[in-house]
N, C-alpha and C positions, 0 to 999 in steps of 0.2 A: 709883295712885289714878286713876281717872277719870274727867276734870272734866265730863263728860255728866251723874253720874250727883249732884253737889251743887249745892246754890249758897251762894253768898258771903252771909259775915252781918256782923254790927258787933257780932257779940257777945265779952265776952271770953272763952275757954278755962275761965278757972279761975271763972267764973262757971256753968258748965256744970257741972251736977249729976253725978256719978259715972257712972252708972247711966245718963245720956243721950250719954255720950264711946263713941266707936266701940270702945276696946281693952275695953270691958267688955260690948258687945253681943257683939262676939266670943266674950269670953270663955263667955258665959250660950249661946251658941249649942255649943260643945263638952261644956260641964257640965249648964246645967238649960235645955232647948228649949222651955217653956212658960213664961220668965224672958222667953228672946229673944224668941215670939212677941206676948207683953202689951206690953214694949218700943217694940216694932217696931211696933202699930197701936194703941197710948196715947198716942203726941207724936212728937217731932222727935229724933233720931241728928242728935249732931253730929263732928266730924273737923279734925285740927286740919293742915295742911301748912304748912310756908314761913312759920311764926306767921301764918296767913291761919286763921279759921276758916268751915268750910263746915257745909253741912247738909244729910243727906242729904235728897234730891229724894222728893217720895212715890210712884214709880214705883220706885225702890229699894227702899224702906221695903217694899211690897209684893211686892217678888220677895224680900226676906230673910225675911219673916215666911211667905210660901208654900213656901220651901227650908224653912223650920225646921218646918212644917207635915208636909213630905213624909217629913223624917227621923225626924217624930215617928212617925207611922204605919208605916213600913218598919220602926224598932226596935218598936215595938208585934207586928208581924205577925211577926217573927222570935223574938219571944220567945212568944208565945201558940205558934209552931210546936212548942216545947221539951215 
């Protein structure tokens, strides 16, 4: 993890909504990339390390939501190529 790319919160973990924990932005980024993109530029990604929880930085939040952006379109243009 790379502490560039969070910062430190006082929140707790299990007060963190599902769907704003990092192992399910993952997740929605291999399954439904229009899940990850809504995510990613609707609110705050949080992460949990060291029982510290962080958040991801919105410089993050926008290179993940731009990747999930580019993989959307790259499978669009490979499947329209069919």
């Amino acid at each position: 993890m790379d502490i560039k790319r969070f910062e430190k919160t006082r929140l707790s973990y299990e007060t963190v909504p599902f769907y704003r924990k990092r192992w399910f932005v993952l997740l929605t980024l291999l399954l439904c990339l229009p899940a990850t993109i809504v995510i990613a530029l609707s609110g705050d990604v949080y992460a949990k390390k060291d029982g510290t929880v962080y958040k991801f930085k919105d410089s993050a939040l926008l290179h993940l939501a731009f990747m999930a952006m580019i993989f959307l379109i790259v499978g669009l243009f490979l499947t329209a190529k069919r």
